[in-house]
C-alpha positions in Angstrom: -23.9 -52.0 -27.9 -20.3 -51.0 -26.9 -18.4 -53.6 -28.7 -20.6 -52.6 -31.8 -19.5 -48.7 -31.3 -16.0 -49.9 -31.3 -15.9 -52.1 -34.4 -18.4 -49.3 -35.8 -15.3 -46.6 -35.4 -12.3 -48.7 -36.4 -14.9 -49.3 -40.0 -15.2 -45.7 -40.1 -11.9 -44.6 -39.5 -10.8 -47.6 -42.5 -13.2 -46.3 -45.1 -11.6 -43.3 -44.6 -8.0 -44.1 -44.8 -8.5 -46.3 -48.3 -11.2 -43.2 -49.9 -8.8 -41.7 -52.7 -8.5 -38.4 -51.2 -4.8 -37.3 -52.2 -4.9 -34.5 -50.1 -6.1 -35.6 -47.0 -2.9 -36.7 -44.3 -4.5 -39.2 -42.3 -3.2 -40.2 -39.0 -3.5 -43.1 -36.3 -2.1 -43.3 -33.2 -2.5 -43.8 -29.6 -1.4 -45.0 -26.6 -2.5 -48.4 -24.6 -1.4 -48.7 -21.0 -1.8 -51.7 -18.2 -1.8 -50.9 -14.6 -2.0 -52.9 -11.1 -2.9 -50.8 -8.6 -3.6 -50.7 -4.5 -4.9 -48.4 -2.1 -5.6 -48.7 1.2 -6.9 -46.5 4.3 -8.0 -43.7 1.9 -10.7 -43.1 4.3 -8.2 -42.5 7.2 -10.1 -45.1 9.5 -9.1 -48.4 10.1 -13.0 -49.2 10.4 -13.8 -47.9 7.1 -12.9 -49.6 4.0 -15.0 -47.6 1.6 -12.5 -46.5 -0.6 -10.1 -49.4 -0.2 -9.5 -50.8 -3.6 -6.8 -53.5 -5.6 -7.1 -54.2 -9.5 -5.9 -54.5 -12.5 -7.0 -52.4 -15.6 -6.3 -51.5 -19.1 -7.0 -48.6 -21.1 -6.5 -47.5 -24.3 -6.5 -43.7 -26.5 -7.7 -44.1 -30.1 -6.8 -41.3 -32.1 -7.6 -40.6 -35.7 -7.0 -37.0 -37.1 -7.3 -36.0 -40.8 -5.1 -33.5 -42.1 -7.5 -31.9 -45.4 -4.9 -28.7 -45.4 -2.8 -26.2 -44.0 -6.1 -24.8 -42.9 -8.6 -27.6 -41.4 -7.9 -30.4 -39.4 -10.6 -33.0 -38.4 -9.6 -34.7 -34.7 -11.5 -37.6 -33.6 -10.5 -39.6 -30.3 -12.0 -42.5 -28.1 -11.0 -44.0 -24.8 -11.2 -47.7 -23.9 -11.8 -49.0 -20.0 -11.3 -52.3 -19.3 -11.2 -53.6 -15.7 -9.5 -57.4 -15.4 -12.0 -59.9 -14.3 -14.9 -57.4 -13.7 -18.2 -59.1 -13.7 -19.1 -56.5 -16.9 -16.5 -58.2 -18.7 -18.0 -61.8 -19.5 -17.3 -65.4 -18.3 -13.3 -64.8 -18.8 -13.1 -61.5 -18.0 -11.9 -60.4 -21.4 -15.2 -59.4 -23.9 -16.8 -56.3 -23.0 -15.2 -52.8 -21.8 -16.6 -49.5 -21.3 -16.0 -46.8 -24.8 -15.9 -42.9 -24.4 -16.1 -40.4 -27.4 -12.8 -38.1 -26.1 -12.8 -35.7 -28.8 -14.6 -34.8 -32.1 -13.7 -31.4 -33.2 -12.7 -29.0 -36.4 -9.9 -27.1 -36.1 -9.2 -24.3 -38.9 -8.0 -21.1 -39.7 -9.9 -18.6 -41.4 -7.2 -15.8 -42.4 -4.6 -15.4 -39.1 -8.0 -16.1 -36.8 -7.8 -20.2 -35.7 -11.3 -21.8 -34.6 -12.2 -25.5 -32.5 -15.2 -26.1 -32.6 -16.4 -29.4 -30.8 -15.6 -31.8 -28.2 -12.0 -31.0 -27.2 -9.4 -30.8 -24.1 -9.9 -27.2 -22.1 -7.2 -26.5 -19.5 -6.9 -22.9 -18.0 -5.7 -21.5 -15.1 -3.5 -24.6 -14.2 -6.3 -26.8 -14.1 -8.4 -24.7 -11.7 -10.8 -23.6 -14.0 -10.9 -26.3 -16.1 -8.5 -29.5 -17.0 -11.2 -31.9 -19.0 -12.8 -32.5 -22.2 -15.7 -30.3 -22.8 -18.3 -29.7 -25.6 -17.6 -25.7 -26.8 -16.1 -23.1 -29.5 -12.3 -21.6 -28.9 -11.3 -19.1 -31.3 -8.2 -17.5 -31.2 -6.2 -14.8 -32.8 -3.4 -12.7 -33.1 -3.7 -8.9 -33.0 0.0 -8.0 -32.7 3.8 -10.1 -32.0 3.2 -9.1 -28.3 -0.8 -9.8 -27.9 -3.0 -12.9 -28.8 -7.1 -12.8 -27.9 -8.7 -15.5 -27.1 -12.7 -16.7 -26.3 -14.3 -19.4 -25.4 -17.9 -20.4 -24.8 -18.2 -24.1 -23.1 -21.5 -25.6 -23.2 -21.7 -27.7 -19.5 -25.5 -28.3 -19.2 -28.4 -28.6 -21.6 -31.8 -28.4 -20.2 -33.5 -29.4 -23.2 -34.6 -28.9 -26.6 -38.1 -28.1 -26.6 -39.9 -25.7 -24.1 -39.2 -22.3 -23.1 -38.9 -23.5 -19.2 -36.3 -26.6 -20.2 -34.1 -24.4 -22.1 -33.9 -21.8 -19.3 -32.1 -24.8 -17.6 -28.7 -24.9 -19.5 -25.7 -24.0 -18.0 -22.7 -21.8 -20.1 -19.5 -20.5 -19.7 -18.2 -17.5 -21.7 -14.8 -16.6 -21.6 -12.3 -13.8 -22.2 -8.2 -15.2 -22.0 -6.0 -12.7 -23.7 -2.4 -13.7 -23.5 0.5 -10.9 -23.3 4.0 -11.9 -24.3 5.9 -8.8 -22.6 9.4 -10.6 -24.3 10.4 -13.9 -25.1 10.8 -15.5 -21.2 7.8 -13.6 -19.7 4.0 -13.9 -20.5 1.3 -12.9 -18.7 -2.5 -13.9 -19.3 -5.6 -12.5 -17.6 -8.5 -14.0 -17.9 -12.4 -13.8 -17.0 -14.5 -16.5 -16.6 -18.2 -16.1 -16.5 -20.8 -19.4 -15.7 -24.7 -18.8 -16.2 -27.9 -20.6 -15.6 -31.4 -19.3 -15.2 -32.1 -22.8 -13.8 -29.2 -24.7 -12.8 -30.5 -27.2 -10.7 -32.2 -29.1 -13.6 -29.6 -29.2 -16.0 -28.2 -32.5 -17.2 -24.9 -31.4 -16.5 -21.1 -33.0 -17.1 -19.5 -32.0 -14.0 -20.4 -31.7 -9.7 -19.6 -29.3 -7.2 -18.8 -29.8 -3.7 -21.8 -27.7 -2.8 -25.1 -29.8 -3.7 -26.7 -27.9 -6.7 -30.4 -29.1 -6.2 -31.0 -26.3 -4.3 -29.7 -23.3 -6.8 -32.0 -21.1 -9.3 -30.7 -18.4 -11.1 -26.8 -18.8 -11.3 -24.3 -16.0 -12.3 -20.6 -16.6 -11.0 -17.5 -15.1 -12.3 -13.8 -15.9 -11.7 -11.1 -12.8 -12.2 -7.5 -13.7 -12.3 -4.2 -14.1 -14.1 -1.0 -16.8 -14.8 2.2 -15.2 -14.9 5.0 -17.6 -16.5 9.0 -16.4 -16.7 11.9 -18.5 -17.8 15.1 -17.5 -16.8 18.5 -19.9 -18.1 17.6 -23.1 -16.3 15.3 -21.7 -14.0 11.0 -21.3 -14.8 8.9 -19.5 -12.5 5.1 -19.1 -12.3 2.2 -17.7 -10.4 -1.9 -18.1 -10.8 -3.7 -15.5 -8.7 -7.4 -16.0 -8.8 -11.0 -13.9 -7.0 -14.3 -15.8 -7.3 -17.4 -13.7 -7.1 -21.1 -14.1 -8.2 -24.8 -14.7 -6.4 -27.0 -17.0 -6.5 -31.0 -17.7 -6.2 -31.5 -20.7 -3.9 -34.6 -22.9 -3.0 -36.2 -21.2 0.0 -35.9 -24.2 2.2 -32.3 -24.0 1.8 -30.2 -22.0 5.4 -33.5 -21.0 7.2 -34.5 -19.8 3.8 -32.4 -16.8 3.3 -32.9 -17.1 -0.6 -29.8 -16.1 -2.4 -26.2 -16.0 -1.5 -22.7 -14.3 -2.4 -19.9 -16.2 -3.7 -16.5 -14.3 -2.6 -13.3 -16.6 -2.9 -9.9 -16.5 -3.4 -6.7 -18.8 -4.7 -3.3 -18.1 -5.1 -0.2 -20.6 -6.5 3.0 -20.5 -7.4 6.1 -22.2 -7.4 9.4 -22.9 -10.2 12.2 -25.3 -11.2 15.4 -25.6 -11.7 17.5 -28.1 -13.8 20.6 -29.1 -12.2 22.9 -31.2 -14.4 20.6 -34.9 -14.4 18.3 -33.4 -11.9 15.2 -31.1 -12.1 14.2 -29.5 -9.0 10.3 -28.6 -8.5 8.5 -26.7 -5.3 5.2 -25.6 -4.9 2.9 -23.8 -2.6 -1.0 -22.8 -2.5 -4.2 -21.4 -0.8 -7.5 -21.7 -1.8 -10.0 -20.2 1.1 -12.4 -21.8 2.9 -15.8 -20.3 4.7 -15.6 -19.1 8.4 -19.4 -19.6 8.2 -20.9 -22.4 6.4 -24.5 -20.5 7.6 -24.8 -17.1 6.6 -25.2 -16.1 2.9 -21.7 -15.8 2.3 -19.6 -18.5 0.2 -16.1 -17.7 1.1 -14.6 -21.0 0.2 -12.9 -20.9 -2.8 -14.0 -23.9 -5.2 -13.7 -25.0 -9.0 -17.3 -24.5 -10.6 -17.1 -26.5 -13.6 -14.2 -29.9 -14.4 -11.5 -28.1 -12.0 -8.3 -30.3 -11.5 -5.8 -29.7 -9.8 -2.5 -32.4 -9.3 -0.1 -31.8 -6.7 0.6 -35.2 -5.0 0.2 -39.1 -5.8 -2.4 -39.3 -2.9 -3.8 -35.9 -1.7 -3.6 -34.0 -4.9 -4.8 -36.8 -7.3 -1.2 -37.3 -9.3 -1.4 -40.9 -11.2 -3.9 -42.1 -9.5 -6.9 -39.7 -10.7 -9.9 -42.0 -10.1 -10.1 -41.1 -6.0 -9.5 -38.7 -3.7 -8.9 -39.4 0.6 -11.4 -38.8 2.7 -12.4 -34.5 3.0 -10.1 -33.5 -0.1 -11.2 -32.1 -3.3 -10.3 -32.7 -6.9 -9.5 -29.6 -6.9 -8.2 -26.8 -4.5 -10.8 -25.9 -1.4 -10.4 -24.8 1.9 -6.4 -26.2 1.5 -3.1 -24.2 2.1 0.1 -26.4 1.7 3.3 -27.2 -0.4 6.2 -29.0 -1.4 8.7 -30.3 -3.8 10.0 -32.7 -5.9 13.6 -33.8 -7.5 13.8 -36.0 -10.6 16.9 -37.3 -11.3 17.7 -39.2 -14.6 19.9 -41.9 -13.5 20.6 -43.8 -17.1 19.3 -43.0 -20.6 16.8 -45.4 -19.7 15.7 -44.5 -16.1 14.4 -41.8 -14.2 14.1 -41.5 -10.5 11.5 -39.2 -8.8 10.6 -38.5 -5.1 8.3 -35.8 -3.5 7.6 -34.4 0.0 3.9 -33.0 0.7 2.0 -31.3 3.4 -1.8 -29.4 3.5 -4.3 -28.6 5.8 -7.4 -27.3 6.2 -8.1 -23.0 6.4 -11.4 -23.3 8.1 -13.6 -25.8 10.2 -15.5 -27.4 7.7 -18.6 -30.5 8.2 -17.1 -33.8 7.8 -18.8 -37.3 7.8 -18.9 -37.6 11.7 -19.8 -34.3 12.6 -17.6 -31.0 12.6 -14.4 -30.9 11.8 -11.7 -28.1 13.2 -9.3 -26.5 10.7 -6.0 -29.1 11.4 -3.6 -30.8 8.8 -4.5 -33.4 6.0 -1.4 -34.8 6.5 1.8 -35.2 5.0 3.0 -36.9 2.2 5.8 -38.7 0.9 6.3 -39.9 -2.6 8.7 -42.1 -4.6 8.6 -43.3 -8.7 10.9 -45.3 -11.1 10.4 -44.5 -14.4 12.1 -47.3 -17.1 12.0 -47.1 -20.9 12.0 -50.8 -22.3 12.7 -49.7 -25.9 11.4 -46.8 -28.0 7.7 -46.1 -27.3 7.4 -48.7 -24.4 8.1 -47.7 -20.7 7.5 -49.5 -17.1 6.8 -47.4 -14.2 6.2 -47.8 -10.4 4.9 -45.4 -8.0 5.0 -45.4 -4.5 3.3 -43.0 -2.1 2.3 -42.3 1.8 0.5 -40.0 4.2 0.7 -39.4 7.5 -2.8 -38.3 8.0 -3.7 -35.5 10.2 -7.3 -35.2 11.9 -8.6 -33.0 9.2 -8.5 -36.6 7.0 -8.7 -39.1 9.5 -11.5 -36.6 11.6 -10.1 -38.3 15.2 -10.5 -34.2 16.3 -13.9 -35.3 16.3 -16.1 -35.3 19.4 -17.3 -39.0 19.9 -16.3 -39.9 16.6 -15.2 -43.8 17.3 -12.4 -43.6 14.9 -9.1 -45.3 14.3 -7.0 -43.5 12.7 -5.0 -45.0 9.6 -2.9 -43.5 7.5 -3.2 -43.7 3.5 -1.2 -45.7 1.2 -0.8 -46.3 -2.8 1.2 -48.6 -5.0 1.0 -48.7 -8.9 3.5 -50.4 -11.1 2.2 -49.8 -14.8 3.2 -50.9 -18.6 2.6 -48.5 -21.8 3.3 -48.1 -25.3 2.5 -45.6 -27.7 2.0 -46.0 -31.4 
C-alpha cells in the first residue's frame, strides 16, 4: 500500500508538471540524506539497554509546490523512512519504507491579509509551544509598518464525525501572536495560546504529554508570554518568557479523587551570539518549573501541551539526533534549569568546526522508573561536529557527543535502586544532498 502511495504521488505530481498551464511555476525539490548512527547508555544504567540503538537509515523530503500567481501558492510535501536491513524492508532490505504526507496546504493573499490553510510547519515560542507539522488555518496581516496580527487555530484531536458526545471529544487551539517591530533591530511578539476539549481523553490526538491524559475531562489551558529578539552589529540577543495557567476536570479515581486541578507553570530563556571573524559564538540558559507536589491539585511543572520541541544539546536536548531522549528528560523543557554554549568556527570554504559544553538538572523531586527521585543534575554535556561540503548541494557531517550523567538520569540517588550508573554516548557521521 505504501509503495503504491509513492508511485501514486510522483504520477500526480507528473501529470501536473506536463498539463499546459502557462501560468502555473511548478517546482521540485528536496533533500535526501543517509545516516549511521550509535547510541549507547541512554538509560544511564549499565543493566539497561532499552534505549541502546546502532543503524543505518535513509530519508528523503519530497517537495512539490505550484506557483498559480503572485497570490496562491499550492505546497505539497512527503517524507520517506527507510531503515537499512529492517525486517519491514523485504528479503534484501531495500523494497519497502515507511511514507508521510508532511504538508498539503494553500497559501494566498486576499488584498495585504495572507492565509495557510492546511497541513503545514507551526513553530512559536522557540519551539515550546509548538515546533511540528500540524493540521490548522494561519492568517496573517499587516495593520501598520510597525504592527503585524496574526491567528491561528490548530486542529490537534478529532473525536469524530457523527454524534454529539464524539464531537465533544476534539481538542483545539486558538491563538492570538501579534508581532511589534519597535525599529528595525528590535521586535517584540506577545502571544496567547489557548487549548480546549470538553472531552480530552477520547480524542484521537497527534501529540502526548508527559502527564497521562486518560484521566482528564473538560480541558481549558492557556499559555501567556512573549519573544523579544534585538540585533545589534555582530551581536543578536533574545528572550522567551512564558506563564501556563488553566484547570482541568479529571476522572474521580484520579489523586484520592480530588476532581479537577490548576495548571500554574512558568519558563523563561534567553541567550545571544556573537560573530567573531570565522567564529560564531552562541550561550544559552533556561528554567522551566517543576511541581513541589506531585499530590495536591496543583500542576506547577511547567510542560509543552501540544508538539513542544525544544533543541539545546546533541544528547539531552534532542539536537541531530531527534528520535530519543535519555532516561527522565523531556522533548521539551520540564522541571530543567541549565545552560551553555557553543563556538563554530569555519576552518576552510569547505569546512566548519563546532563544539558545545552543556549542563541541567532537575528543579524538583520528581517519580522516576525506580522509585523517587531527588532534584540533582542530569549531567553534563560535551559536544563536538565536523561539517564538510563535498561540492555544491552535497555535504558530509560527523557529530560526536557525551554526558556525564548525574543521578537525576542515571537515578543511583535512588534508595535500593540496584543501578550502575553509565554515562550516555552518541556518534553520527551522515551524507546529504539537496536538489
Amino acid at each position: 500500500m505504501k509503495r503504491t502511495l509513492t508511485i501514486l504521488a510522483v504520477l500526480l505530481i507528473a501529470i501536473f508538471m506536463t498539463i499546459p498551464a502557462y501560468s502555473v511555476d511548478h517546482q521540485l525539490g528536496g533533500d535526501l540524506r543517509f545516516r549511521a548512527l550509535t547510541a549507547g547508555d541512554w538509560s544511564g544504567n549499565e543493566n539497561d539497554p532499552d534505549k541502546d540503538r546502532s543503524r543505518v537509515d535513509s530519508r528523503t523530503h519530497l517537495k512539490y509546490t505550484a506557483k498559480i500567481h503572485d497570490d496562491l501558492t499550492v505546497y505539497t510535501a512527503f517524507r520517506i523512512d527507510s531503515m537499512w536491513g529492517d525486517a519491514g524492508t523485504g528479503r534484501a532490505g531495500v523494497s519497502a519504507a515507511t511514507v508521510k504526507l508532511k504538508h498539503s496546504y494553500l497559501d494566498f493573499n486576499i488584498g495585504e491579509t495572507n492565509f495557510t490553510v492546511g497541513m503545514q510547519d507551526f513553530f512559536e515560542a522557540r519551539g515550546l509551544l509548538i515546533y511540528d507539522v500540524a493540521p490548522g488555518i494561519s492568517v496573517t496581516t499587516p495593520l501598520s509598518d510597525q504592527f503585524t496580527f496574526n491567528a491561528k487555530w490548530i486542529k490537534f484531536g478529532e473525536g469524530g464525525v457523527k454524534g454529539e458526545d464524539k464531537a465533544h471529544q476534539d481538542l483545539d487551539t486558538l491563538a492570538i501572536l501579534p508581532q511589534i517591530k519597535l525599529n528595525d533591530n528590535i521586535t517584540f511578539k506577545p502571544y496567547f495560546w489557548y487549548i480546549t476539549s470538553n472531552e480530552v481523553k477520547n480524542a484521537d490526538r497527534t501529540w502526548a504529554w508527559w502527564w497521562d491524559t486518560s484521566d482528564i475531562e473538560d480541558l481549558d489551558m492557556y499559555y501567556l508570554g512573549f519573544d523579544f529578539d534585538a540585533t545589534i552589529g555582530a551581536t543578536s540577543v533574545w528572550f522567551t518568557g512564558m506563564y501556563q495557567a488553566g484547570s482541568a476536570n479529571v476522572d474521580a479515581s484520579w489523586q484520592n479523587g480530588i476532581g479537577s486541578v490548576d495548571f500554574s507553570g512558568i519558563a523563561a530563556l534567553g541567550g545571544g551570539s556573537i560573530n567573531i571573524g570565522k567564529a560564531t559564538l552562541s550561550a544559552q540558559a533556561f528554567y522551566a518549573s517543576g511541581d513541589d507536589d506531585p499530590n495536591d491539585d496543583k500542576i506547577e511543572q511547567f510542560f509543552s501541551a501540544e508538539a513542544g520541541y525544544y533543541y539545546w544539546s546533541e544528547i539531552m536536548g534532542l539536537g541531530s539526533n531527534d528520535d530519543d531522549i535519555p532516561h527522565n528528560l523531556a522533548w521539551s523543557l520540564t522541571n530543567i534549569v541549565g545552560g551553555g554554549g557553543t563556538v563554530s568556527i569555519c576552518a576552510t570554504e569547505e569546512m566548519t568546526v563546532g563544539f558545545g559544553l552543556w549542563y541541567a538538572a532537575a528543579v524538583e523531586d520528581f517519580a522516576g522508573e525506580h522509585g523517587l527521585v531527588e532534584a540533582d543534575d542530569f549531567g553534563t554535556e560535551l559536544n563536538g561536529n565536523i561539517s564538510y561540503s563535498l561540492m555544491d548541494n552535497l555535504s558530509l557531517s560527523f557529530i560526536g557527543a557525551y554526558v556525564i550523567a548525574g543521578d537525576a538520569l542515571t537515578e543511583e540517588n535512588v534508595a535500593d535502586a540496584n543501578i550502575e550508573g553509565a554515562n550516555p554516548y552518541f556518534l553520527q557521521a551522515q551524507i546529504k544532498a539537496k536538489f
